[in-house]
Structures are given as structure tokens and as C-alpha cells.
Backbone as a chain_set.jsonl record, in Angstrom:
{"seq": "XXXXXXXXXXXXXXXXXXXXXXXXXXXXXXXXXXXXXXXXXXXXXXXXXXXXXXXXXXXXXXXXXXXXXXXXXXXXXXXXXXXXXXXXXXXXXXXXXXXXXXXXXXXXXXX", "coords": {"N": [[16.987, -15.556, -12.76], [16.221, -12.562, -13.464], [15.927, -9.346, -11.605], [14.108, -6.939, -10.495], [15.846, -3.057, -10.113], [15.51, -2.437, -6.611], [14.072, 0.424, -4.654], [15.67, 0.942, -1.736], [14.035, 2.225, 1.664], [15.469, 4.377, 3.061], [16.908, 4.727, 0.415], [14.782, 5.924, 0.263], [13.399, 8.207, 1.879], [15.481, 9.867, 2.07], [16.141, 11.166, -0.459], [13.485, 12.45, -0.196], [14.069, 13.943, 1.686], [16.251, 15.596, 1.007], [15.152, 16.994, -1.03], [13.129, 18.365, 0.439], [14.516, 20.286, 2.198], [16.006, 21.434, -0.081], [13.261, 22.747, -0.624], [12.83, 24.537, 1.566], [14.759, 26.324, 1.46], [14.076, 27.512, -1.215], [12.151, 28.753, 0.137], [12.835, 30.867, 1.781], [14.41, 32.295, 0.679], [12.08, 32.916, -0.926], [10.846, 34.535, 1.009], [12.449, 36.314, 2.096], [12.699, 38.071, -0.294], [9.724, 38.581, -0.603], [6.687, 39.627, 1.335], [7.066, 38.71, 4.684], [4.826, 37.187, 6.13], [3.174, 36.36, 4.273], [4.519, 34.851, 2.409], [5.29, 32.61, 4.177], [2.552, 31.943, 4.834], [2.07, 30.811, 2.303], [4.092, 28.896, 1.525], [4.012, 27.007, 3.647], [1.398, 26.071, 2.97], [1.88, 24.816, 0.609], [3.776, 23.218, 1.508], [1.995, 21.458, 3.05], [0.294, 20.684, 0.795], [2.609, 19.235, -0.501], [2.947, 17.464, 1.102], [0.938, 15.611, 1.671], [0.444, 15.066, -1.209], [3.268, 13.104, -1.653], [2.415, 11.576, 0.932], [0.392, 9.727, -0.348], [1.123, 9.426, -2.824], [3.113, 7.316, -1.723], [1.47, 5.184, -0.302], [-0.017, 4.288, -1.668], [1.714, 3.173, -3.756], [2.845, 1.704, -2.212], [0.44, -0.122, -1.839], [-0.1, -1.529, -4.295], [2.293, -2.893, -4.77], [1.855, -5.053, -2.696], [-0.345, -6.069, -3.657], [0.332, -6.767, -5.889], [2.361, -8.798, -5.807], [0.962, -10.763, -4.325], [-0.766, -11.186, -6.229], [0.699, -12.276, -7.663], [1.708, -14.427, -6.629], [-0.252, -16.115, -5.858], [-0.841, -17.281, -8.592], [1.238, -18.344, -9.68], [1.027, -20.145, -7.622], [-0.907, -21.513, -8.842], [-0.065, -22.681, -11.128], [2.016, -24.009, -10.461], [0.674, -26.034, -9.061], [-1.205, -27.017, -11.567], [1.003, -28.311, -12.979], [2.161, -30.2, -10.891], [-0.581, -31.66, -10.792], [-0.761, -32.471, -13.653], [2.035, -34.264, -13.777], [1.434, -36.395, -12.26], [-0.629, -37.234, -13.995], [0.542, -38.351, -16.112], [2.026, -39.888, -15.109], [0.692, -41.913, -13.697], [-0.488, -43.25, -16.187], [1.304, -43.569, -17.215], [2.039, -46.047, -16.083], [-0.175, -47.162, -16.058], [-0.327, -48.026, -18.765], [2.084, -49.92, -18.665], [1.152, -51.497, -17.276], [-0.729, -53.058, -18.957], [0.941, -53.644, -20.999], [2.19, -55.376, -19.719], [0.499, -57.809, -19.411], [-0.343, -58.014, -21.349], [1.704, -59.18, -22.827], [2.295, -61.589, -20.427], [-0.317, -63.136, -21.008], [0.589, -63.763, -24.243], [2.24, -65.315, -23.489], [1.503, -67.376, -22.464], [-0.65, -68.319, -24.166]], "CA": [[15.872, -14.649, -12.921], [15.832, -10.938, -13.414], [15.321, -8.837, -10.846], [14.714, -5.149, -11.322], [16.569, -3.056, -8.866], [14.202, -1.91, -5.862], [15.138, 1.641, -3.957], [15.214, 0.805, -0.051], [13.261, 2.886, 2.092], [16.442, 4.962, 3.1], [17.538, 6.197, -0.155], [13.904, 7.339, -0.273], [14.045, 8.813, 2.775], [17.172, 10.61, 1.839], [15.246, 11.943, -1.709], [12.72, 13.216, 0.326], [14.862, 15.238, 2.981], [16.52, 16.579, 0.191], [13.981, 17.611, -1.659], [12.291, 19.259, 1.575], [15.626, 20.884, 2.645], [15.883, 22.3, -1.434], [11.886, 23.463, -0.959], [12.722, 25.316, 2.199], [15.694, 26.919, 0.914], [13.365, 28.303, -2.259], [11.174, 29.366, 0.919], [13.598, 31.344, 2.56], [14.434, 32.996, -0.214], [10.936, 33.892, -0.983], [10.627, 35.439, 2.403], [13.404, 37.542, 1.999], [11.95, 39.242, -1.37], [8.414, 39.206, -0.378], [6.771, 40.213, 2.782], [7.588, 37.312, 5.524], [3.587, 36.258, 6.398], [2.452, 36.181, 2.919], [5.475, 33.95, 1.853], [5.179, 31.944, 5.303], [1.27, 31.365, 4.3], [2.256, 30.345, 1.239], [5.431, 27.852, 1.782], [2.976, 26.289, 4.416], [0.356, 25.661, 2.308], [2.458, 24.349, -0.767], [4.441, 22.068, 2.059], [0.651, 20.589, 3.675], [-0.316, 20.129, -0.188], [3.744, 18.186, -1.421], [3.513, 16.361, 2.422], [-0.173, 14.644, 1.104], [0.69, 14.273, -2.33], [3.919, 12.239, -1.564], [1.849, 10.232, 1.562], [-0.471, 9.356, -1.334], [2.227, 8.166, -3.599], [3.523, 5.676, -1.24], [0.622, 4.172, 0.048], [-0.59, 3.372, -3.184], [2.661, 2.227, -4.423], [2.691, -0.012, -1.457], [-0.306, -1.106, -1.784], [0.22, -2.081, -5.78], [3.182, -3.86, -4.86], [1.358, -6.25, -1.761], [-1.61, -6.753, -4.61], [0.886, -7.191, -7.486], [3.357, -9.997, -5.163], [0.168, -12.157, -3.985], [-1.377, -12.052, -7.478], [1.69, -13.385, -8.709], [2.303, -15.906, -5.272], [-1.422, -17.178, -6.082], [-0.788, -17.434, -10.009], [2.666, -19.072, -9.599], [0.971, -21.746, -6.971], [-2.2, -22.276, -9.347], [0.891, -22.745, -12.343], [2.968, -25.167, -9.783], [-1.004, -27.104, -8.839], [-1.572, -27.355, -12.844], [2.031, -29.067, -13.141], [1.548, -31.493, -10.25], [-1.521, -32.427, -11.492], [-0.074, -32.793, -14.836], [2.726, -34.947, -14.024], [0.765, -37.207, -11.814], [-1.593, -37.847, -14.612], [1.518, -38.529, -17.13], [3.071, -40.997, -14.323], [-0.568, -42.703, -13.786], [-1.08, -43.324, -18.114], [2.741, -44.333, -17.842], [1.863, -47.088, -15.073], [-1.228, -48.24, -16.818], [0.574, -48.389, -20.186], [3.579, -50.513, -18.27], [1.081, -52.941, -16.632], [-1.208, -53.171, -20.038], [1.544, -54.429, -21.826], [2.381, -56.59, -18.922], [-0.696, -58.718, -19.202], [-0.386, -58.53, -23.001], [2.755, -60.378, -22.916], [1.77, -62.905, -19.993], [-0.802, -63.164, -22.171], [1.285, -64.349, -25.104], [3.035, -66.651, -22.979], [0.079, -67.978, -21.813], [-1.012, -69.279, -25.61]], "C": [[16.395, -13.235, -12.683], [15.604, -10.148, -12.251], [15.472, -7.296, -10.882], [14.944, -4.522, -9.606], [15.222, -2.175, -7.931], [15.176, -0.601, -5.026], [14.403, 1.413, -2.474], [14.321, 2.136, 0.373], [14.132, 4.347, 2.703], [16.795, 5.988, 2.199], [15.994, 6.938, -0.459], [13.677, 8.475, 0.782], [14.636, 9.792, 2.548], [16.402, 11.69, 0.481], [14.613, 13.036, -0.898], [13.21, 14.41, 0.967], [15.402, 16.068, 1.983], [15.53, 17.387, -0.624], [13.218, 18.506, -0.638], [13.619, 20.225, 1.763], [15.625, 22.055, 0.899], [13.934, 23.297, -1.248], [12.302, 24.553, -0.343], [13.708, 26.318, 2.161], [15.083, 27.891, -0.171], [12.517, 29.055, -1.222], [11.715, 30.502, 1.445], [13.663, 32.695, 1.641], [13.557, 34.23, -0.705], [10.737, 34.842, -0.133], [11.302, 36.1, 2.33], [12.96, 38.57, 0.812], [10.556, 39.356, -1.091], [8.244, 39.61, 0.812], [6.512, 38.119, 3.884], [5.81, 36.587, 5.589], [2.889, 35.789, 5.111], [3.473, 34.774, 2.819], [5.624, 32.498, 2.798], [4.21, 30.902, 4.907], [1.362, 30.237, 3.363], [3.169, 28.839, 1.041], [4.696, 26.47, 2.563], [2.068, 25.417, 3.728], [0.846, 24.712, 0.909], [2.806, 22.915, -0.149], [3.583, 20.76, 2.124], [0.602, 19.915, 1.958], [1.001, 18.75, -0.54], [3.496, 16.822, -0.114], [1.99, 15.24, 1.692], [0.175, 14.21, -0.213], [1.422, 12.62, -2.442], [3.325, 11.399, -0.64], [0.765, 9.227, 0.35], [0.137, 8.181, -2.161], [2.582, 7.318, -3.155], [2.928, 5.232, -0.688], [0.186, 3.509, -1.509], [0.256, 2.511, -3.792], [2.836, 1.226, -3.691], [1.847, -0.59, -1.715], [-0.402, -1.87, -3.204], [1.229, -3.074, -5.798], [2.743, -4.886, -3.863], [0.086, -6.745, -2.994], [-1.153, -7.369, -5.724], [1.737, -8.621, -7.033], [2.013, -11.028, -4.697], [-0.811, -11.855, -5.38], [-0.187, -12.971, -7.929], [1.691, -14.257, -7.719], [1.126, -16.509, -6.253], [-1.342, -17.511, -7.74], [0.404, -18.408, -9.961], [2.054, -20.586, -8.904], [-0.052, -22.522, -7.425], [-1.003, -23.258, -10.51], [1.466, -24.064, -11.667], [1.424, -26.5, -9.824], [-0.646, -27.881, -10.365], [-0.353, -28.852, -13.247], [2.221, -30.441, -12.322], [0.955, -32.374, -10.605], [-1.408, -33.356, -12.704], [0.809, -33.931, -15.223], [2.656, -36.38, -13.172], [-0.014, -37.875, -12.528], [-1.021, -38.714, -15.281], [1.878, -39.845, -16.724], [1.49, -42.19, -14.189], [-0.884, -43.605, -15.124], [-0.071, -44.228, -18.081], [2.515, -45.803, -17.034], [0.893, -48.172, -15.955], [-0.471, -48.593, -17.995], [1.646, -49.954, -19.95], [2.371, -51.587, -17.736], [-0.098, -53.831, -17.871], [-0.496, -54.063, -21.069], [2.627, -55.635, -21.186], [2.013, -57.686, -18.964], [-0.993, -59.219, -20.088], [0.653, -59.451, -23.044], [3.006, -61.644, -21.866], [0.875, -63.675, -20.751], [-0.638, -64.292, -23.394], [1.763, -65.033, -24.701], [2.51, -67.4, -22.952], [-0.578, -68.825, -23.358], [0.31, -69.875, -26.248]], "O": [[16.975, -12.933, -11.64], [14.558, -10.612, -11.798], [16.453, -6.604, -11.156], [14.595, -4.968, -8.513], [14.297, -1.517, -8.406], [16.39, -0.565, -4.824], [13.237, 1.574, -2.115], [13.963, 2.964, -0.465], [13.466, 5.378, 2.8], [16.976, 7.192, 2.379], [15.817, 7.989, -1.075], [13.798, 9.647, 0.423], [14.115, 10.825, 2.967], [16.214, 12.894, 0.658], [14.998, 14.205, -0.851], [12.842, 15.574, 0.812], [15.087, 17.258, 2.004], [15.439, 18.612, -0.542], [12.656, 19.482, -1.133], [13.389, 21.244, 1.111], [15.274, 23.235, 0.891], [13.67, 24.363, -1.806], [12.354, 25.596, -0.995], [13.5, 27.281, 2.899], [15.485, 29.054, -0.135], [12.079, 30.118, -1.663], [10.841, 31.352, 1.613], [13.13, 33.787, 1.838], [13.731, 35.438, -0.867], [10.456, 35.982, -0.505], [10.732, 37.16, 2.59], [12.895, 39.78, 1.028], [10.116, 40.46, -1.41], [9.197, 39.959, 1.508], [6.032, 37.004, 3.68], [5.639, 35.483, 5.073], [2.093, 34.85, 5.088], [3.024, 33.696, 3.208], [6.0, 31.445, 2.28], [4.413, 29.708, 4.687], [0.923, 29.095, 3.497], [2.748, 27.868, 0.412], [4.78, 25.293, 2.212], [2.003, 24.2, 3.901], [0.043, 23.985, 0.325], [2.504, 21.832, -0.649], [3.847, 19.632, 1.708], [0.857, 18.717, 1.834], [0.654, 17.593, -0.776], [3.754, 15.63, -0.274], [2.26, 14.118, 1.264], [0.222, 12.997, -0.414], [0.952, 11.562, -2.859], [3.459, 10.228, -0.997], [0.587, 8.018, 0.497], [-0.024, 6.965, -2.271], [2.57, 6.278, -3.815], [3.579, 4.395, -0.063], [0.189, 2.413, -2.069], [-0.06, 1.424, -4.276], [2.974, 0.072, -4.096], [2.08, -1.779, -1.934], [-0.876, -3.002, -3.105], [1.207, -4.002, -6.607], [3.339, -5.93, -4.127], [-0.252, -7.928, -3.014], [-1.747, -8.187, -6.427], [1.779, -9.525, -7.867], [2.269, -12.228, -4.796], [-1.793, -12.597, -5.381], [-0.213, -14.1, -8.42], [1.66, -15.348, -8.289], [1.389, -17.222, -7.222], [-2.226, -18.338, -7.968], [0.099, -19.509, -10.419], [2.331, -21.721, -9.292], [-0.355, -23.639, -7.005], [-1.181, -24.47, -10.632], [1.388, -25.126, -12.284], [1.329, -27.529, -10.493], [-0.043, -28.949, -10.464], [-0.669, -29.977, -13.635], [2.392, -31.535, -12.86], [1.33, -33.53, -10.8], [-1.772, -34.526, -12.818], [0.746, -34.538, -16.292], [3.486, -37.283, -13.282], [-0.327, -39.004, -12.151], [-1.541, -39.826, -15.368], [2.045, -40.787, -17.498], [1.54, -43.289, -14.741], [-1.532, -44.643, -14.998], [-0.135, -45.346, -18.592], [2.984, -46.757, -17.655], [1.043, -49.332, -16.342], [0.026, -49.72, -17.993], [1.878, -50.808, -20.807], [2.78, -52.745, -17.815], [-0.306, -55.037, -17.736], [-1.012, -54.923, -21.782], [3.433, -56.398, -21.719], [2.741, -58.639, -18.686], [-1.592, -60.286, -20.221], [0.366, -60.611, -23.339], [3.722, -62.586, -22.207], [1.2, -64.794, -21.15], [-1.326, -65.297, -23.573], [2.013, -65.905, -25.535], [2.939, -68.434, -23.465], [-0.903, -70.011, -23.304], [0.247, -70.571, -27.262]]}, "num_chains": 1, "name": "protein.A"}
């Protein structure tokens, strides 16, 4: 089976820091060409808005992947049930069949 590759919690981690470390670097920056409280305000307010966005993104994506792994568990163990069932019925038909033509050929002995 397939498995597509998953990114640990580490290298996201690691994304993230970089990506914060690159913001505050563009921040710095700003502050040096504009005036420091404006640019402060601003950096602040951008950070509060990227820090919710991204908590957003990975709750949801967690929670898509715990809703998406027990639909499939419970789909997989209705799929396994169906097959059980299935090959219990097969082995039952095959039994009767086997003692059907048991009784037919005592049967024939029998006359």
C-alpha cells in the first residue's frame, strides 16, 4: 500500500520559526525606514492576525485527519463485517450442498 509522505510536527515547527524569524526580519527593517511605534503597531498586529490564522490551519487540519482516519477505520471494519458475513454464508451453501448430495447418493445406494 501507498502511503503519501506525512510532514512530522518538527519539520513544521521548523517552517514556522522560519517563517516568523523571516517576518521579523521584514519588521525590523520596516522600523528602521518608518517611524519605530507605527511600524511596531503594525508588525504586532499582522503577527496576532498570521499567529490565529496558522492556529486555525492546524486545528482544522487535525481535526480532518481524526474524522478522515475513523471514517475510513469504521468503513474498512463495515467492508471486513460484509466479507465475514459473506464467506460464512459461501461455507454454510458449501456444507449444505456437500451433505445434499450426501443423502442423494445414500439414497441411490439405498434402491
Amino acid at each position: 500500500m501507498n502511503r503519501e509522505p506525512t510532514v512530522s510536527w518538527q519539520q513544521t515547527s521548523l517552517c514556522l520559526c522560519l517563517s516568523l524569524s523571516v517576518f521579523l526580519s521584514a519588521c525590523l527593517s520596516l522600523s528602521l525606514s518608518l517611524s519605530f511605534y507605527r511600524s511596531l503597531s503594525l508588525c504586532l498586529s499582522v503577527s496576532v492576525s498570521v499567529s490565529v490564522s496558522v492556529s486555525v490551519s492546524v486545528c482544522l487540519s487535525v481535526c480532518l485527519s481524526v474524522c478522515l482516519s475513523v471514517c475510513l477505520s469504521v468503513c474498512l471494519d463495515r467492508q471486513t463485517d460484509r466479507e465475514i458475513e459473506s464467506d460464512r454464508k459461501t461455507k454454510t451453501k458449501t456444507e449444505r450442498d456437500r451433505q445434499t448430495e450426501t443423502q442423494r447418493e445414500t439414497d441411490r445406494d439405498r434402491d
